[in-house]
C-alpha positions in Angstrom: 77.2 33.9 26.6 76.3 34.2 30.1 72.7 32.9 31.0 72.5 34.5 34.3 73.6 38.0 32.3 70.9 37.8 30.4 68.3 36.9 32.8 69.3 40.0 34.4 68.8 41.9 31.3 65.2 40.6 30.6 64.2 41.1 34.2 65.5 44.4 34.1 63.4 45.2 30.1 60.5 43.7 32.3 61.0 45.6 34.9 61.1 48.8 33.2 58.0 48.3 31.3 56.1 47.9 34.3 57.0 51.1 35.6 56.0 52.7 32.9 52.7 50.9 32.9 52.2 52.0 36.4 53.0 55.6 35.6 50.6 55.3 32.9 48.0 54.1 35.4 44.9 55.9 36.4 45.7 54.9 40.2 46.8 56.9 42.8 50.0 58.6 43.6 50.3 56.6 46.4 49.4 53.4 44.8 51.7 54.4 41.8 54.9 54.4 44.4 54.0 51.5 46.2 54.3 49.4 43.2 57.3 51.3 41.8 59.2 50.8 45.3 58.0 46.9 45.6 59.6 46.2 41.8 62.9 48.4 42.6 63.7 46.7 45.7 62.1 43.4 44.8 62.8 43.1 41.2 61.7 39.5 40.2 59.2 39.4 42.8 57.9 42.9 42.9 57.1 42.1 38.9 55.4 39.0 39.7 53.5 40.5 42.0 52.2 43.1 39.9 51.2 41.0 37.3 49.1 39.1 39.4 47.6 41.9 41.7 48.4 44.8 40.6 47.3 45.6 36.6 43.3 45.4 36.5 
C-alpha cells in the first residue's frame, strides 16, 4: 500500500470534517469562507491553521 495514498486520504477525511465544523459554526459568513477557501487551497496547512486559530 501506498503511504503517500493514504496520507492524502486522511488529509482529505480531515479536511472535510473541518468544513463541516466551520459550517456548523456560529461565525460569520465571511469568516465561514475565509477558512473554507484557506483549507481548499491550502489543505495541510489551511487545517493546521484552523486548529490552532480558528475553532474557539
Amino acid at each position: 500500500m501506498e503511504y503517500g495514498g493514504l496520507f492524502g486520504l486522511i488529509i482529505l477525511a480531515l479536511d472535510i470534517w473541518a468544513i463541516i465544523k466551520i459550517l456548523q459554526s456560529g461565525r460569520s459568513t465571511g469568516s465561514k469562507a475565509v477558512w473554507i477557501i484557506v483549507i481548499l487551497l491550502l489543505p495541510v496547512l489551511g487545517l493546521l491553521l484552523w486548529l490552532l486559530f480558528g475553532r474557539r
